[in-house]
Structures are given as structure tokens and as C-alpha cells.
N, C-alpha and C positions, 0 to 999 in steps of 0.2 A: 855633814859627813863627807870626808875625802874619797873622790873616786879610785878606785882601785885601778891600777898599770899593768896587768899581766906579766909584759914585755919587762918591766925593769924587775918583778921576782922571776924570770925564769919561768911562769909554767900557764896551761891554756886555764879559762873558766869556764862554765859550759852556762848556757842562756839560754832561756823559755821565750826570747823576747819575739822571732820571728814565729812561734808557732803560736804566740798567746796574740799575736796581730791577726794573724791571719784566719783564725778560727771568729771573728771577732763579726756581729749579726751586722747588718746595713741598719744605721738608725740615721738619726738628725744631726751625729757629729761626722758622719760621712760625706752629706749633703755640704756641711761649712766646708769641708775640704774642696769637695767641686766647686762651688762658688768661691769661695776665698782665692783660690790658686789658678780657676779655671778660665779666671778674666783675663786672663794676659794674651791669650788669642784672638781673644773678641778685641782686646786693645790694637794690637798689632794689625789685624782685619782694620779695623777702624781708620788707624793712620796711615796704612797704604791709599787708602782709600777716598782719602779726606785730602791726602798730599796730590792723587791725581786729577781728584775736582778741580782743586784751588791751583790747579797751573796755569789756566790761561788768564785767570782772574787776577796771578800774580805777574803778567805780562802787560798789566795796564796801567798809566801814567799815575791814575791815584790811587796804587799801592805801591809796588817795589819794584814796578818797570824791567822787568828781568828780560833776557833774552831766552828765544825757544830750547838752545843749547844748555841755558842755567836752569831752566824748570827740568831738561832731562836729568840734567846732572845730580839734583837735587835729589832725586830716586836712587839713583847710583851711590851718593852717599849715603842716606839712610840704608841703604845694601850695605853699604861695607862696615858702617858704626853696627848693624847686627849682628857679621861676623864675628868684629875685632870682639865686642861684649861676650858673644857666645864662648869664642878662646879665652879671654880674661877672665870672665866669674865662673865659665863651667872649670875653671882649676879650682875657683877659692871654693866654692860649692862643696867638692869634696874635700876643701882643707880646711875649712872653718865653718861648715855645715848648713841642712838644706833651710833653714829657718832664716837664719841669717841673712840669707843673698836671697829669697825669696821677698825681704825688705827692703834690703838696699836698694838692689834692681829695680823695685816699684817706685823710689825716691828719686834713681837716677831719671828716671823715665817721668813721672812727675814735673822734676823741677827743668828740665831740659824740654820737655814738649811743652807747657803751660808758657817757659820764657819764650819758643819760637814766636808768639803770639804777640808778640812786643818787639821783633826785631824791627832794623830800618834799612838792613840792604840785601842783596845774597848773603855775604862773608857771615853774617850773625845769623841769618838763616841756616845757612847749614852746618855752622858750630853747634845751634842746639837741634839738626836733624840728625847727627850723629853721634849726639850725647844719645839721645831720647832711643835713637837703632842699638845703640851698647845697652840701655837697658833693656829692651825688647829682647834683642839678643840673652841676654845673660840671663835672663825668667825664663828662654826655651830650657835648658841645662836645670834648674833650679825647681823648677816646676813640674816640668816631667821626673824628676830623681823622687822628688817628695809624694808626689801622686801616686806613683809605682811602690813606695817603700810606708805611704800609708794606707792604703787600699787594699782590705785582704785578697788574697789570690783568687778567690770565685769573681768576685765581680773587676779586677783587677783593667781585665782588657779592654769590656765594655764601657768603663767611666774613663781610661785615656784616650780610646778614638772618639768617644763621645765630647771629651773632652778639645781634644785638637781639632774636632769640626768646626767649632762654633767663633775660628778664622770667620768665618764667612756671614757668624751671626752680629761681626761687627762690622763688616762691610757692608750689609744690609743696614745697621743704622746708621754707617760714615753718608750713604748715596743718600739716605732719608733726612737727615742733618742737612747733606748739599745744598740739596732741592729747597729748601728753608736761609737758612745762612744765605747763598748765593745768589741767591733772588731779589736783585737790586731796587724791587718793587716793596718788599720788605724790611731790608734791611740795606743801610747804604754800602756802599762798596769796599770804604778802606776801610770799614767795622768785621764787613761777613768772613773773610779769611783768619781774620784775629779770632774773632769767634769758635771758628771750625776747629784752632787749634789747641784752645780751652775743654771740647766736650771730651778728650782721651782725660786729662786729670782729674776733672771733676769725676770721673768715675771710677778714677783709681783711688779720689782720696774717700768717696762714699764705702770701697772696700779695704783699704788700708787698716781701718781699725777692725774688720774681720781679721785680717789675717795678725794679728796681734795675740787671738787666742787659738790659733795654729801651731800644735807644738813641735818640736824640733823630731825628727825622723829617731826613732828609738832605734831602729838598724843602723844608724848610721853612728848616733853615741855609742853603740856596742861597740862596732868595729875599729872603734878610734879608744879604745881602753876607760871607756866611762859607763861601766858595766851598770853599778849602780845607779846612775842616773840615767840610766835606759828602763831597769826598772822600775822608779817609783815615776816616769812618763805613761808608761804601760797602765801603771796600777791606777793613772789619774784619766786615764782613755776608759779603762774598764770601768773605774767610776761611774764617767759621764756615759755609758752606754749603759750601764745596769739604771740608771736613774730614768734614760729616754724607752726603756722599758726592755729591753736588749736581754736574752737569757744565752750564759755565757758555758759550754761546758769543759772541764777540769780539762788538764794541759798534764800528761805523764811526762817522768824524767825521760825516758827514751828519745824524745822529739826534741832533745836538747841542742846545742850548736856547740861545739867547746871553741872558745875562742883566745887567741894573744894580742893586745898591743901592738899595730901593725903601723911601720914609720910610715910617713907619709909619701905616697908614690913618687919617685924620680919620671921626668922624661921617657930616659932610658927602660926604665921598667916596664911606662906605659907602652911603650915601641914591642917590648918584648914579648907583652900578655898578646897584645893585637894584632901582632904581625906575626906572631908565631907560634905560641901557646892557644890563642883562639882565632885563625889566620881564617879559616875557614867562614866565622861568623862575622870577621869584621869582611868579609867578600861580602856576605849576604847583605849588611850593614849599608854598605856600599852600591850595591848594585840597586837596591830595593829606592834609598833615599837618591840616586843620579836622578835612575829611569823616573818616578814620580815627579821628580821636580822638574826633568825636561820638559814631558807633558803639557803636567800644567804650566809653567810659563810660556812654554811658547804658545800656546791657546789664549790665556789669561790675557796676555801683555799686548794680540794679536786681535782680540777680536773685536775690540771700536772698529782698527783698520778695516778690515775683512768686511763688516756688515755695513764702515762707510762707501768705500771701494767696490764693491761686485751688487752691493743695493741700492745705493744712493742715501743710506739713511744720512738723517739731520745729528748733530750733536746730541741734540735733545730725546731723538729716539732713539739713538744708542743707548742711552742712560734710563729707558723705560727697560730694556732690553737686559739688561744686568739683574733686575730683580730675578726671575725666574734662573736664571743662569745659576745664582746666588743662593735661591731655595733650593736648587736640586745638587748643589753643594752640600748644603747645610745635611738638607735629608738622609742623604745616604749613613753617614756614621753615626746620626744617631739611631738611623732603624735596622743597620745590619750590624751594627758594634756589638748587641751583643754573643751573636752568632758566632763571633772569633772566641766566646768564654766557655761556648758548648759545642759547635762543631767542631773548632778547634783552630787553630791559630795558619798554621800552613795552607791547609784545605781553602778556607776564608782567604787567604793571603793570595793564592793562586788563583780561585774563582774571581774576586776584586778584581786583579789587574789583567786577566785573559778575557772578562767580560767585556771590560772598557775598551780591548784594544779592539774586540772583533766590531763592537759599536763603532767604533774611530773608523776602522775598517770601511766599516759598510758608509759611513757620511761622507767620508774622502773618494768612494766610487758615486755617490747619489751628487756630491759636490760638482765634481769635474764634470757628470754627463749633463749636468744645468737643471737638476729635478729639483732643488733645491731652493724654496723663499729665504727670505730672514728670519719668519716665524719658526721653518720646520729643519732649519739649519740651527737656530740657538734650542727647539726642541732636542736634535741630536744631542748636541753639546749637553741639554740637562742632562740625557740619560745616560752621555758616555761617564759623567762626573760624579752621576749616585751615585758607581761605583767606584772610581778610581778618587773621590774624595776620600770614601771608609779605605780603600786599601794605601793612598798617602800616608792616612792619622797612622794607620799598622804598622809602616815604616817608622813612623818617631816612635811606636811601643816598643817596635823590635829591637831598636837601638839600645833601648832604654834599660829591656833588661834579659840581654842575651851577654853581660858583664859583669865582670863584679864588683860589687859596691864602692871598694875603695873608691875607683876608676869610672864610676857609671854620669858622674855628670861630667867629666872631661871625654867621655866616648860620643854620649847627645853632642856634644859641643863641635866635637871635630866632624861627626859626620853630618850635622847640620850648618857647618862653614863650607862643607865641601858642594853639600845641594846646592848651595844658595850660590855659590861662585860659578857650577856648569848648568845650573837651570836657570838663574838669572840673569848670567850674562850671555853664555851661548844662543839658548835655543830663542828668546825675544830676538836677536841680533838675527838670526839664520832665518824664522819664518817671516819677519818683517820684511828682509831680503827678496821671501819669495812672493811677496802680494807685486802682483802685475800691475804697471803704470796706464794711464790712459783713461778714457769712458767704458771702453770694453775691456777690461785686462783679463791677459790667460790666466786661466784656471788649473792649467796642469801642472804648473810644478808648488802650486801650495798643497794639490789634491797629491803631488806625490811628499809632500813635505810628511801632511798627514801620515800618509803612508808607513812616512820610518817611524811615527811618534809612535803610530801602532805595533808594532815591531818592538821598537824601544821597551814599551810597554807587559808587552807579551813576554819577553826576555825576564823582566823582572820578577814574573809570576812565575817562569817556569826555575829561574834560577830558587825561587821561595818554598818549590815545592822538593827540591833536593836538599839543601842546604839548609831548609826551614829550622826550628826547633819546634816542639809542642812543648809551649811554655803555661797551655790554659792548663787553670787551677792548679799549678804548681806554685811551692812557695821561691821568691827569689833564688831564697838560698840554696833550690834544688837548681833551680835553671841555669845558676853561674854562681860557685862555689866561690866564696868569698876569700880574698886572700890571707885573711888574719885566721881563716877556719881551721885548723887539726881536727885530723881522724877521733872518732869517738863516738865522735855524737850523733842525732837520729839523723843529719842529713843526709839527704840522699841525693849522687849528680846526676842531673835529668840531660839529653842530649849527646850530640857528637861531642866524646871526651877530648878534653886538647891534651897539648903535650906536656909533660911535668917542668912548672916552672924552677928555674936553676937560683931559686930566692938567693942561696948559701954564696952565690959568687960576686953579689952585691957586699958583701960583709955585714952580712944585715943581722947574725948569729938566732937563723929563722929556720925551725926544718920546714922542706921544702915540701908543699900540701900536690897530693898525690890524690887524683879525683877516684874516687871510687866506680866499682863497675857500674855502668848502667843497670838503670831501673827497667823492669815493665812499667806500661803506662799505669798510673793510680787510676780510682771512680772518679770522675770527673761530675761537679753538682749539675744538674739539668734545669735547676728552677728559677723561675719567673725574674730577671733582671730586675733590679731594681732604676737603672736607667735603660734607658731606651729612647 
């Protein structure tokens, strides 16, 4: 049966399809989604992680003899192939949908990290570290759209920061791997690098054929005039949850969306929704993903130096020193994630990053006055990162879906190109800067370095708690009214309203969607997460 085009009769349809997802219980096809989708962090975690082992191992006559300059650079390009991927697939994302490019992206990253593994000098080294950062890249955008747009809105917030933690639950197995692989007592030397670069695919291709029974985002066929074929996706989810034993209840017309056949976004458009119709959210967008990412990299990138520098550690104990660092990464979103679903989204979002700065605070004075070991300086560090871990993953939520659909995997895109350009390259650059040279180096200006990170930090929280939305247990299409949507139907726009987009001056022959007045807050569910 041919899907129906709104857009080309002339008039809106109305759809059950966001309120029949979202009322929809947590069962076993929930779970496939977090796993199927939610590996690409643990990937990503993995190959940072795995690339900064094997750099001085690639500095030696028998492997690829690189220079110290070509092992930095090497980082640098997989920085930028993330970018370049995040700008290139978070457009096709929205243009040829979230199923699609949640495939490719796992192929491009596949075939490009498994060939690094085979290269024979830098030049082919970092050909496929930048293939393998575009796919990386391109699954932030692709992953996050489909996780938000399959995930009913009660448990919505806690499986994406839970989700986006678990960064760190692949860096935990990239250091664990190391310690194996690079252990020339085990395994020869111009074998363990090769090695190290084989365990990201092999575990993409253990889940690849999960995500095969990952269906395509039914919000996103709606929105794109395949009305029908959002339906009988819906009808084939409620299926499989009526079966995994799921009790489902009835869906009235009121709760409807009416929707048209919406061309596919220009540039221009996207410039238009975000810089000025929703000008406000993408500040928020912005500020929340800078200040996070400055943080942590410049802590991140900073702290081998720091604990080799001011302690004497060995290489060796630096790298015992990462695991804790690393758990108390991990911890935080998944034990406070779900607290953004019932306390509420702002609240969480503010308490997250004002906890971690006054934490930073108090280690950057305990730092400089010399109170500080190794042990009770990366203790700080865990507890400043419980929190400011869960309130990072909130920034990629908040991105995710303070937008509207058309637009929402090119919005993750741009403001995760923009983290990754002033948190990755800035602040590693500025605090490496400021570690003092010598046996005894001063302590005062990385303790004031600290200083502004906490600052920085705090900025982000207070800007979150003005400007926030409360997006918990709202369905998308409350929190950012879709642009193909017309008045009619049950939705309701939750948030600071923006300003009435001027669709009609596009030629787009579209009347122009006029948010309705804010809601009072709805009941929001209080019960037991199903992640945590």
C-alpha cells in the first residue's frame, strides 16, 4: 500500500503515532534499543582510549616508528573525522532516516577502525582514524534522535544519560584490553596494537545484527508524509510488547497530532528555527555542551600530566589511577539519570553542574595549599565527575530534544561539532599550559586554572536553570512542536514559546505553525525506573 503525502493533496492527517509510543510499558523491546543503539559510546570510549595506549607503542622501530608529534596528531584527527561525520550524517539522519544512518555509521566505523589494524605507516593510519571518527561521529546524531524518538517519555531521560554514560564503560574495557594487548610479555609487540584495533569491530559486528531488528523511528516516517507506514511500525512494536507481556491502554482521538508532508529543511531554515524562532534554546544548547566539554577535557587530557608532574607517578601508575576515575564517571548517570525523569530536568540539570563546580572548587584550594596525595586528588576528581558525568549525558538530552524533529539530528550534530572544537581543542591546550615545569613545579596557576573550570561550570548550571525547559514525561511533540504539525490536534507546546516561524516566505505553500499557549505542568510518573 502507497504511503499517503499530505503535502502534495493539500491538507494535514492527524496521528496516534506519538501518543501510542509513548504510553507504551518498558518491556524487552525497550532493552534491544538500549543495547542495540547504546554501544556506540562504549565504542567511542573504547577508541579514545585504546588510541592513547598504543601511542608510545606506535613510537617503536617494530611497529610504525612514528614521531611524538604524529602520535599527537593522530587524536587530532580522529577529533576532526567526529566532527566532519557528526555534520555529514546528522543531515542524512534527518533526510533519509534514523534506522538508516544508525547502519551505515556502524559500517563506516567497522570497516575503517578493523583496516587501521593493517595499516604500514602514519598516512594510512590516519586515513582510516578519520574514516572510523566520521562514523563515531555520525551515531552521536543518529543514536541519540532514535533513542529520544523511541523511548516513551516517562522513562525517556533516564535511558539517554544512562545511555551516554557508558562513554566511560568502554574506556574501562579499552585500559583492560591495554594492559593485555600491550604487554610485550604476552603478546609480541608488532601484533598488540593491531590487536587493540580489531576489539571496537568485533564488537560492533556481535551487535550489528541486533540492530537489523531496530525499527525505523515512527515519529520520524510521520513527519516525512509516510503516515501509513508509521502506522503499521507502531502496530508491529505493540505487537512485540503485547507478546513480551506489556498491557497497553486505548489511545483517544484527542491526543492526535494533525500533520502535512514537510519539505525537507533548507540550511537557511535550520539558521532560522535556531537562531531565532528557538534562539533562546539553542543559547541553552550551547552553553550547557561548551561549559561540559571544557571541563572535562581539560581535566581528562590533563590528568596523566598532573599526577606525573606534582607526584612522580610511573606511567604504569598512572594507568592503575584511571580505573576509579573512570568508575565514578560511569556511576554517576547511571544512579542519578533517573532523577532528571521525576525531579525534573532543570532542577537535576542545575544541581549536576553546581555540585561538580563547588567540588572543583574546594580540590583547586585543597590542590594549591599542597593537602593533596595522588590517591585523594583523583578521589576529588571521582566525586567532582559523578556529577558533572550525569549533567554532560543531560547536555546531549537537552540537545536532543528541545527541537523539532525534522531538524533534531542536525541540531545534536552542530552542537556536538561545536563541543568537540572548544572543549577539545581549547581547554587540553590551556591547562597543559598551565602544569609547571621542573621537580617542584607551581601549583598556582593550574589551582587557578581549576578555578575558572569551576566557574565555567557553574555558569552552565545557573544558565540551565533559567533557560531550562521541563521536558520530563512530556511527549516530544509537546516539548518542540514539530514543523510539519497544524493546529488541531491534542498537542500541547510545553516551554518558552518561540517566535512564529515565517514558513510562507520560503515558498514552501505551508501555513505557518503558531505554538499554542503554554501548558501548566502535567502529572508527571514517579515510578521505579526501569534503568538505573
Amino acid at each position: 500500500m502507497s504511503n499517503e503525502h499530505a503535502l502534495a493533496e493539500g491538507k494535514a492527517i492527524p496521528s496516534l503515532v506519538p501518543a501510542r509510543m509513548d504510553r507504551l510499558p518498558w518491556t524487552r523491546f525497550h532493552w534491544m534499543i538500549v543495547v542495540g543503539l547504546g554501544v556506540s559510546w562504549i565504542l567511542d570510549g573504547l577508541e579514545i582510549q585504546l588510541v592513547s595506549l598504543v601511542g608510545n607503542t606506535l613510537k617503536e622501530g617494530a611497529t610504525l616508528g612514528l614521531s611524538t608529534a604524529e602520535v599527537g596528531l593522530l587524536a587530532s584527527i580522529y577529533l576532526g573525522g567526529e566532527v566532519v561525520g557528526a555534520l555529514v550524517f546528522g543531515r542524512l539522519t534527518d533526510k533519509w532516516g534514523r534506522r538508516s544512518l544508525f547502519i551505515i555509521t556502524l559500517v563506516v566505523y567497522l570497516v575503517a577502525s578493523g583496516a587501521a589494524g593493517l595499516t604500514w605507516d602514519f598516512w594510512s593510519l590516519a586515513l582510516c582514524r578519520f574514516v572510523a571518527g566520521m562514523g563515531i561521529g555520525g551515531e552521536y546524531a543518529a543514536i541519540n534522535s532514535a533513542i529520544d524518538e523511541l523511548i516513551p517519555s516517562k522513562y525517556r531521560g533516564r535511558v539517554d544519560i544512562g545511555v551516554n554514560g557508558t562513554y566511560w564503560a568502554g574506556a574501562l574495557i579499552g585500559s583492560a584490553v591495554g594492559l593485555v594487548f600491550l604487554n610485550t610479555d604476552i603478546i609480541p609487540i608488532e601484533w598488540g596494537w593491531r590487536l587493540c584495533f580489531l576489539v571496537g569491530p568485533v564488537m560492533g559486528l556481535m551487535i550489528i545484527y541486533l540492530r537489523r531488528h531496530i525499527p525505523e523511528s515512527p515519529r520520524w516516517l510521520m513527519t516525512h508524509g509516510k503516515i501509513e507506514e508509521a502506522e503499521r511500525t507502531v502496530d508491529d512494536i505493540e505487537a512485540t510488547v503485547r507478546r513480551q507481556g506489556g498491557q497497553l491502554r486505548e489511545v483517544t482521538d484527542d491526543e492526535a497530532i494533525n500533520l502535512v508532508d514537510y519539505p525537507p529543511v533548507t540550511y537557511r531554515e535550520i539558521a532560522r528555527v535556531m537562531l531565532r524562532d528557538y534562539r533562546s534554546r539553542s543559547f541553552l544548547g550551547f552553553s550547557m555542551m561548551v561549559t561540559q566539554a571544557f571541563l572535562y577535557n581539560a581535566i581528562f587530557f590533563t590528568y596523566a600530566l598532573v599526577l606525573k608532574s606534582y607526584f612522580g607517578l610511573s606511567d604504569s601508575g598512572v594507568a592503575l589511577y584511571f580505573f576509579p576515575f573512570a568508575i565514578g564517571n560511569l556511576a554517576g548517570p547511571l544512579l542519578l539519570g533517573h532523577w532528571f525523569d521525576t525531579i525534573g530536568r532543570r532542577k537535576m540539570i542545575f544541581a549536576t553542574y553546581s555540585i561538580a563546580a563547588v567540588v572543583l572548587f574546594v580540590t583547586a584550594l585543597l590542590f594549591n595549599a599542597g593537602s593533596l596525595n595522588a590517591t585523594t586528588l583523583t578521589l576529588m576528581w571521582c566525586v567532582t565527575f559523578f556529577f558533572a558525568s550525569a549533567g554532560a549525558s543531560s547536555a546531549y538530552l537537552t540537545v536532543s530534544e528541545i527541537f523539532p524533529i525534522e531538524l533534531r539530528g542536525q541540531a545534536i550534530s552542530f552542537f556536538f561539532a561545536i563541543s568537540q572544537l572548544t572543549g577539545g581543542v581549547v581547554a587540553p591546550f590551556l591547562f597543559a599550559s598551565l602544569i609547571g615545569e621542573g621537580e617542584h613545579p607551581a601549583r598556582g596557576p593550574l589551582a587557578i586554572g581549576y578555578v575558572v573550570g569551576a566557574v565555567i561550570m557553574l555558569a552552565g548550571g545557573i544558565i540551565a536553570w533559567f533557560f531550562g525547559v521541563d521536558a520530563e514525561g512530556q511527549s516530544l511533540e509537546n516539548v518542540a512542536k514539530p514543523l510539519s504539525a497544524r493546529d488541531g490536534g491534542g498537542v500541547r507546546f510545553q516551554g518558552p514559546t518561540p517566535r512564529l516561524p515565517s514558513t510562507d516566505a520560503q515558498g514552501r505553500r505551508i501555513t505557518p505553525v503558531k505554538p499554542e499557549a503554554e501548558q501548566g505542568p502535567q502529572d508527571r510518573s514517579q515510578d521505579e525506573p526501569p534503568v538505573s
